[in-house]
Backbone bond lengths (Angstrom), bond angles and torsions (degrees), N, CA, C in turn:
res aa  C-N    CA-C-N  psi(-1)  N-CA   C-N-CA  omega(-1)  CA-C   N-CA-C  phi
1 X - - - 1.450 - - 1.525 109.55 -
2 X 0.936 112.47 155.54 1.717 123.20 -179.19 1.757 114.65 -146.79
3 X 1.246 93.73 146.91 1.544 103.44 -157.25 1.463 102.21 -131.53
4 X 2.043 115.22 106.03 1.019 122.61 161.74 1.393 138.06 -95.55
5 X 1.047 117.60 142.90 1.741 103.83 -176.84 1.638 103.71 -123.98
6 X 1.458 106.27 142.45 1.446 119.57 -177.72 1.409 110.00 -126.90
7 X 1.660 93.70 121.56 1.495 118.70 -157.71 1.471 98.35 -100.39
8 X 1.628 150.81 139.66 1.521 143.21 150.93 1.795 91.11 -88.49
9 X 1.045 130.99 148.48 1.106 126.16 166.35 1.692 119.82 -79.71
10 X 1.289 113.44 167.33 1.321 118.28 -168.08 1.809 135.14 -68.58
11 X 0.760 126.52 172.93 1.457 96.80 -167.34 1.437 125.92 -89.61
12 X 1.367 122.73 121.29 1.247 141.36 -169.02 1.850 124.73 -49.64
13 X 1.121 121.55 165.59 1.613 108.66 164.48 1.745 105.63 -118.25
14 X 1.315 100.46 143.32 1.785 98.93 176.92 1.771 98.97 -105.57
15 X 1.117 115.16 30.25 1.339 115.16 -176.43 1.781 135.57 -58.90
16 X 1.491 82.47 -36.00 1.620 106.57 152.38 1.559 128.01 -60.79
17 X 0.949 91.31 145.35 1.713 99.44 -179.75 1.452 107.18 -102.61
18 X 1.049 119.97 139.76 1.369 117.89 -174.05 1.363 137.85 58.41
19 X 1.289 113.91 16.56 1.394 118.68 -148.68 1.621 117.56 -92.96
20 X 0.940 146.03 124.65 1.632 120.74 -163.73 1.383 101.53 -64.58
21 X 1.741 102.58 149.82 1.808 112.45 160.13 1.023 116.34 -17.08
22 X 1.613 119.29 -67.04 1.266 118.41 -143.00 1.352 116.90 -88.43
23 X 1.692 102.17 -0.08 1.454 108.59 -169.75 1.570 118.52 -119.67
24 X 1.792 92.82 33.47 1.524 115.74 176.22 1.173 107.86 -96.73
25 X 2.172 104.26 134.67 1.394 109.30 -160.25 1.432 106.70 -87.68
26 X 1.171 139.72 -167.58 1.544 136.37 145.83 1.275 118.33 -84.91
27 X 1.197 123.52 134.11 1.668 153.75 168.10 1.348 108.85 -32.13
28 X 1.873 111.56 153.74 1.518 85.84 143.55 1.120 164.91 -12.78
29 X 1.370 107.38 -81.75 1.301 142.83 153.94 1.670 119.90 -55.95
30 X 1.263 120.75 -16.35 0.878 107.72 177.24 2.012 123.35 -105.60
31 X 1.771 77.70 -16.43 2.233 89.43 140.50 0.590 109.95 -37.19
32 X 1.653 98.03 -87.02 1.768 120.79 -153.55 1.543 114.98 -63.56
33 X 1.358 112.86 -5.73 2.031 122.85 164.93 1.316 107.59 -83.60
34 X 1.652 119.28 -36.35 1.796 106.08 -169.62 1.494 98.76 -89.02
35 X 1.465 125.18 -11.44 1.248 94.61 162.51 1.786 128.52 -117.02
36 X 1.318 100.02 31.30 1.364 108.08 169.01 1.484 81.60 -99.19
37 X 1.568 133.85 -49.06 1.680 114.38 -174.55 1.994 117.26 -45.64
38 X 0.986 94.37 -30.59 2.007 122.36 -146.99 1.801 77.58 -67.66
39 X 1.668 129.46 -55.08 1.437 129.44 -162.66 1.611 101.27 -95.08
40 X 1.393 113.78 -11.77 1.479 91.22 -172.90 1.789 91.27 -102.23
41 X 1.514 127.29 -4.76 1.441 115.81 159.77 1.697 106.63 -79.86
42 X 1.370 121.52 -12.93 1.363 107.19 -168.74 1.422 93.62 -94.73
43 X 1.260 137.36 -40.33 1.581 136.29 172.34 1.248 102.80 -60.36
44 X 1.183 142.49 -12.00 2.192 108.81 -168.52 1.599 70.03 -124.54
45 X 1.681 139.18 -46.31 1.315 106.48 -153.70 1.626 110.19 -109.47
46 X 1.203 90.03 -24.21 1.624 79.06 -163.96 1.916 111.88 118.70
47 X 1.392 94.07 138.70 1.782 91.07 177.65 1.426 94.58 -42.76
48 X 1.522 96.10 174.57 1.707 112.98 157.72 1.324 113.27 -95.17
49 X 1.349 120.66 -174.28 1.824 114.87 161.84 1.123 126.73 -84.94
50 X 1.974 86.19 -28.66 1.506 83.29 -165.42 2.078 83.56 -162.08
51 X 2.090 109.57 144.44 1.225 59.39 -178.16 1.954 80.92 -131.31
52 X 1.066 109.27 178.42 1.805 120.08 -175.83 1.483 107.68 -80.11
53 X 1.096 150.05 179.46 1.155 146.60 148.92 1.504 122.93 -178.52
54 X 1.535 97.71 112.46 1.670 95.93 -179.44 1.501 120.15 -64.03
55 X 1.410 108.61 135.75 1.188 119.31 173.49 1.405 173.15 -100.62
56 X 1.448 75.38 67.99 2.104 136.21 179.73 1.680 99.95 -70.04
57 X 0.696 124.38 132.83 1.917 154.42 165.23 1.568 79.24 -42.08
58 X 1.321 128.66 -95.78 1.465 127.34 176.60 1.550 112.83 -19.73
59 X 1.504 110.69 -79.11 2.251 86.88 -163.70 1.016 91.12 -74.64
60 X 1.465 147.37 29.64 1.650 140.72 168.31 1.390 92.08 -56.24
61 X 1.401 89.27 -83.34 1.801 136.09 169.93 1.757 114.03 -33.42
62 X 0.920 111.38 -17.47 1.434 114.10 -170.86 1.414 104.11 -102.50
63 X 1.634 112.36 -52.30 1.111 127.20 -175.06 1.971 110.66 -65.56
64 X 1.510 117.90 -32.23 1.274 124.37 161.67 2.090 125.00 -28.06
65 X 1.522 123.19 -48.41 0.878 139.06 -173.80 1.132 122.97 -76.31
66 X 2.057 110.83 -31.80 1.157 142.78 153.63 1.910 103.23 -29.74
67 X 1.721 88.62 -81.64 1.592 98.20 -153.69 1.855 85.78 -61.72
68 X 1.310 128.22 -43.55 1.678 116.14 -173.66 1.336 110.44 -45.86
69 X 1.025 151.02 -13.19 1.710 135.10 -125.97 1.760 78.30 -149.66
70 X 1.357 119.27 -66.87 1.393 124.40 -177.15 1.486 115.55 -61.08
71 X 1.420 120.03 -14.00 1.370 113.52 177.21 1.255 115.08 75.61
72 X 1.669 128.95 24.76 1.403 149.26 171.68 1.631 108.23 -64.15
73 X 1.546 116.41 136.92 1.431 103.36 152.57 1.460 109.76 -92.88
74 X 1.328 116.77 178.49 1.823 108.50 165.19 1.180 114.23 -54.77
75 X 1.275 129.80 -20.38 1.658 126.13 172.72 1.159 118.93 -29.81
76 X 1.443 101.49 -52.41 1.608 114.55 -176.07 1.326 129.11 -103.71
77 X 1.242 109.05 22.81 1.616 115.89 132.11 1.761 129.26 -119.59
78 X 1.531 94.41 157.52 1.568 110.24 -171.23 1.053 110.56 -107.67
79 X 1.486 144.93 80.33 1.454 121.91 141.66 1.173 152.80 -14.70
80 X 1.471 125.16 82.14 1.762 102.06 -169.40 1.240 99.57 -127.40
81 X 1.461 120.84 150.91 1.040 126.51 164.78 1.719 119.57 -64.59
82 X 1.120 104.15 -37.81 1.751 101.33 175.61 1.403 111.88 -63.87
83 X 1.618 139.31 10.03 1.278 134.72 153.75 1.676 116.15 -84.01
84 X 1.578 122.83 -23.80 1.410 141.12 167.45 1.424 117.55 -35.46
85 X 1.817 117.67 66.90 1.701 96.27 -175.96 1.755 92.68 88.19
86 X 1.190 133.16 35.89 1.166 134.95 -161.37 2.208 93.11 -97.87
87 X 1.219 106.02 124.63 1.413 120.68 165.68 2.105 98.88 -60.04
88 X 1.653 76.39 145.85 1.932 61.77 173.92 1.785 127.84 -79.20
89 X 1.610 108.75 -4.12 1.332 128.39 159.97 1.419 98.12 -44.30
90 X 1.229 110.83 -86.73 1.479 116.67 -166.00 1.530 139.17 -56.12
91 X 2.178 99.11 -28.60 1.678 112.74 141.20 1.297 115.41 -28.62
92 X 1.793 125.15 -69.29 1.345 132.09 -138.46 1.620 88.93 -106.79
93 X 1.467 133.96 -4.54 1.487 125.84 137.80 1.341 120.09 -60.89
94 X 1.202 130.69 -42.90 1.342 127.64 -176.06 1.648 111.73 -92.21
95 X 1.249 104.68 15.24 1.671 115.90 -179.15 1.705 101.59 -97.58
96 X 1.419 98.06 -53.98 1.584 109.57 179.38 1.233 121.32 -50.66
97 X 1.562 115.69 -33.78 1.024 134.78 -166.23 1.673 120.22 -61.47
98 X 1.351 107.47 -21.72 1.367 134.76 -178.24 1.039 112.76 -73.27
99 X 1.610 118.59 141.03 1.516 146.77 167.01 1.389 95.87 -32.91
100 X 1.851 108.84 134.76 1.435 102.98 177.88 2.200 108.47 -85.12
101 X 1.796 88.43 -7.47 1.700 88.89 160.97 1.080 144.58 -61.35
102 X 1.544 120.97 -17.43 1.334 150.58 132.77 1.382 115.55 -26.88
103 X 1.393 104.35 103.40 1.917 117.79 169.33 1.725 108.23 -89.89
104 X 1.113 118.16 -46.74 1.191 115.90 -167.17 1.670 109.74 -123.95
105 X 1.299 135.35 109.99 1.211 122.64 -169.95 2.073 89.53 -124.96
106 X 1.744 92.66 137.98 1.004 91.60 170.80 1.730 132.92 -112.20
107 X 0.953 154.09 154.61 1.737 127.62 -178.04 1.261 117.88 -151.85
108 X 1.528 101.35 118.44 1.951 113.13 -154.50 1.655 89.94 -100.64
109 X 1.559 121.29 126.37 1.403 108.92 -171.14 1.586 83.95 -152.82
110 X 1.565 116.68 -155.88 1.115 130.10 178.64 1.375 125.34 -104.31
111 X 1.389 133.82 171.82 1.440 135.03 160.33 1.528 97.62 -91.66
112 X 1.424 115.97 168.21 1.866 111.40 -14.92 1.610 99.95 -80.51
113 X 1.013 133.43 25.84 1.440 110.31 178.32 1.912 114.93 -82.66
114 X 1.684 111.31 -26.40 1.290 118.61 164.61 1.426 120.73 -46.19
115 X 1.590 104.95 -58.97 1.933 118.87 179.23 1.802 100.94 -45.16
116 X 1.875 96.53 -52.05 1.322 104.71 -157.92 1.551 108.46 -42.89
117 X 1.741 101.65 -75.06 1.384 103.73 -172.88 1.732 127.64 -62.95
118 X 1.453 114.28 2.00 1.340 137.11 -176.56 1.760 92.64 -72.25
119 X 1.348 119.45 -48.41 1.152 112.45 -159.68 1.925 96.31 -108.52
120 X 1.158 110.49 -9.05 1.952 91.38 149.39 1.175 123.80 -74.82
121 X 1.080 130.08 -24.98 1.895 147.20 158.21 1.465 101.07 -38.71
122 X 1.197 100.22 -74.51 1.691 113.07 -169.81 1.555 124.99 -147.04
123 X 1.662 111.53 129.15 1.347 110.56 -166.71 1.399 122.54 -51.62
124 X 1.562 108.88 -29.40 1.345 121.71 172.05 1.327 128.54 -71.24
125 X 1.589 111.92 -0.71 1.526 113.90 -165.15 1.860 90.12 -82.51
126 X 1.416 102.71 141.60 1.788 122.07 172.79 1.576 114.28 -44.99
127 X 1.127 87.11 126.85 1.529 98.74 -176.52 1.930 93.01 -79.83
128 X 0.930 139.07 -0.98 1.158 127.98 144.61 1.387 132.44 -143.00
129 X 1.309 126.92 131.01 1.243 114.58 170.07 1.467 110.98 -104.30
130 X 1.686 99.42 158.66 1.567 101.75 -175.70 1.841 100.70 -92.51
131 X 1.251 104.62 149.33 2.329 83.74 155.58 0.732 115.17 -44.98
132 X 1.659 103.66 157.29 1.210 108.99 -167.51 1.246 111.53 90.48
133 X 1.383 136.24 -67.01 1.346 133.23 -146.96 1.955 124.33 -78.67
134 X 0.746 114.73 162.09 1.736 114.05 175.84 1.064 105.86 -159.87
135 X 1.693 103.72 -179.07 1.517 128.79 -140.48 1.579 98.47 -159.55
136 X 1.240 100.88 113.66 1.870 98.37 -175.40 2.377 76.40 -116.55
137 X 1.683 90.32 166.92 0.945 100.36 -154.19 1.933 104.88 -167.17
138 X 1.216 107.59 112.34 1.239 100.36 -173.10 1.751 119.58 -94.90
139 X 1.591 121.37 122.61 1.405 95.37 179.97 1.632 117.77 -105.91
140 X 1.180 114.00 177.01 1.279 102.32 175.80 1.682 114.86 -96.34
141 X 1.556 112.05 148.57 1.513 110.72 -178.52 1.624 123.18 118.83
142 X 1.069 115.80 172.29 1.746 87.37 -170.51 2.016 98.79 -121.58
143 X 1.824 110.52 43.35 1.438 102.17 -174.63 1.783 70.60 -140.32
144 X 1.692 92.28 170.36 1.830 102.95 165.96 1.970 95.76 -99.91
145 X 0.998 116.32 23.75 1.579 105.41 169.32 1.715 106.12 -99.85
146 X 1.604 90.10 111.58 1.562 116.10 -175.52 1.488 90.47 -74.96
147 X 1.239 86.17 152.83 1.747 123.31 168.68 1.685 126.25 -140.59
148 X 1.147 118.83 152.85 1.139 103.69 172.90 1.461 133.22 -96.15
149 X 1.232 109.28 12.07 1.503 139.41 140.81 1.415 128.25 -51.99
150 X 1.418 111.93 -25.59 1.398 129.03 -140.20 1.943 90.20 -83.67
151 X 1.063 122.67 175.23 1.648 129.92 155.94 1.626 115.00 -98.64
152 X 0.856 115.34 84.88 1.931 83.16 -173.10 2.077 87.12 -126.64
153 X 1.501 97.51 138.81 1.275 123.47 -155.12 1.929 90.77 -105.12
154 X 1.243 127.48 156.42 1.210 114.28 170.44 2.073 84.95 -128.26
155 X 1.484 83.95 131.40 1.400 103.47 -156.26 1.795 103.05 -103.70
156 X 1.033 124.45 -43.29 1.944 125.09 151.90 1.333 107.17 -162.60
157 X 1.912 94.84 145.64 1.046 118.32 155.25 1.879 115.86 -103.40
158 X 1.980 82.26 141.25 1.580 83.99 175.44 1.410 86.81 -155.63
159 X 1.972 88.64 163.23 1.507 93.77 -154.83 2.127 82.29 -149.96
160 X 1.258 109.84 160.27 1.686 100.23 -176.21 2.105 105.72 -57.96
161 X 1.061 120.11 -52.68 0.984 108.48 -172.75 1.160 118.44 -86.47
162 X 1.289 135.64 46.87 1.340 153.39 159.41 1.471 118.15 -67.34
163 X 1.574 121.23 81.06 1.311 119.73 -171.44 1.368 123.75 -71.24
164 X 1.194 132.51 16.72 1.223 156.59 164.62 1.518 108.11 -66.94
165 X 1.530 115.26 -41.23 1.862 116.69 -157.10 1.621 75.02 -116.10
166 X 1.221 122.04 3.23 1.974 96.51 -162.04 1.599 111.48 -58.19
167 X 0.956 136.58 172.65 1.353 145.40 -137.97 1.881 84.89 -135.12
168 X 1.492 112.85 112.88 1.464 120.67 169.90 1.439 116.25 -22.84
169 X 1.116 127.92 133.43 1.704 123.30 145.68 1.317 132.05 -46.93
């Protein structure tokens, strides 16, 4: 079995004028969201092995709190540009693409291609996620090459304002 999780990254600032897409930073709030995401993926799931990450200034930045909290070196993340604005075709191409030694692969990218391929996985996966939010997801088999044969269960969604995990007053 193998266990993916699908990250949207956190929420961005358009504060800049002119600034390219890809070279939009994260917000306030959207810190202080990737790393309330970064402990509440390391409390319910567990590090990843390994994790993907398109390579946008944003899941740079998002993905940072990840490897802090999980105890990651950079080893175990991938930068690619083919996650940037990534179709969910080309997500679940660059999913396959992975070591079948890989138990847990995780991949912080953009909408809509995140929502998209969230809900070819599984009928139940959210027709929206907010930043911030993800989708871990277990499939059956010991490769990340989906099938539609395959079992794959979507096991939780969480998103920052998820008052379910909120953190006491």
């Amino acid at each position: 079995m193998k266990l993916l999780t699908l990250m949207r990254h956190a929420k961005s600032s358009w504060s800049v004028k002119n600034q390219h897409d890809k070279a939009r930073k994260l917000n306030d709030r959207g810190k202080k969201n990737a790393c309330l995401m970064a402990q509440r993926l390391y409390d319910q799931i567990g590090a990843p092995d390994l994790v993907l990450c398109s390579s946008a200034q944003r899941t740079r930045e998002t993905a940072q709190p990840i490897l802090s909290t999980c105890n990651l070196s950079e080893q175990k993340i991938i930068y690619t540009d083919e996650l940037y604005l990534a179709s969910p075709g080309e997500m679940l191409k660059q999913i396959e693409l992975c070591d079948n030694n890989i138990k847990h692969l995780m991949v912080i990218s953009h909408n809509p291609g995140t929502e998209m391929l969230g809900r070819m996985l599984h009928p139940r996966s959210p027709s929206m996620i907010p930043t911030g939010g993800l989708l871990h997801f277990s499939i059956e088999g010991d490769s990340f090459a989906i099938s539609n044969s395959q079992a794959i269960k979507l096991l939780l969604h969480d998103y920052p304002k998820n008052t379910k995990f909120a953190e006491p007053s």
